[in-house]
C-alpha positions in Angstrom: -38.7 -1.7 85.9 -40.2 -5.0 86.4 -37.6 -7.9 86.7 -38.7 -11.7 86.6 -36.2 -14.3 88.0 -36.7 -17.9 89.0 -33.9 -17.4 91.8 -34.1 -14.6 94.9 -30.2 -13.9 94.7 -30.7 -11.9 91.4 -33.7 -9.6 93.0 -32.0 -9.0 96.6 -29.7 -7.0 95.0 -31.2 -5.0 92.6 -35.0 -4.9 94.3 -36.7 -2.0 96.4 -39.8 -4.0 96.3 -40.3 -7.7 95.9 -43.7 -9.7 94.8 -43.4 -13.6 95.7 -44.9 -16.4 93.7 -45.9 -20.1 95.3 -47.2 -22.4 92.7 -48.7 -19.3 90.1 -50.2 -17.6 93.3 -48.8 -14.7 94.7 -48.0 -15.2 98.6 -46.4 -12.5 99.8 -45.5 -8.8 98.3 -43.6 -6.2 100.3 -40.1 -4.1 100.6 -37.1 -6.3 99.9 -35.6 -5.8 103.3 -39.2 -7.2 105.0 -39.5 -9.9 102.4 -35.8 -11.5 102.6 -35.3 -10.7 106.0 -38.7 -11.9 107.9 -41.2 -13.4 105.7 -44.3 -14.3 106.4 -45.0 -16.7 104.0 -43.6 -20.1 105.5 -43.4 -22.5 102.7 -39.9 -21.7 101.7 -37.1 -19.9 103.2 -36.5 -17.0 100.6 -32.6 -17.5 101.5 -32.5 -21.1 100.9 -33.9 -21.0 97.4 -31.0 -19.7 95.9 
């Protein structure tokens, strides 16, 4: 199942894998526990977005 959101607080939860999108380009793509809990791309906290 694929499942677009414009918040992170909707995929944390449901998410084994996570794809994130800066400006139509995707930045950073990985396990949901990698991606929320050290990501590499820098731009945006993923836990301040929400």
């Amino acid at each position: 199942m694929i499942c677009l959101t414009l918040g992170p607080t909707p995929a944390r939860g449901v998410s084994d894998r996570v794809a994130y999108f800066h400006r139509s380009a995707m930045t950073e793509i990985g396990k949901s526990k990698q991606i929320f809990g050290a990501p590499q791309y820098q731009q945006k906290s993923l836990s301040s977005a929400c």
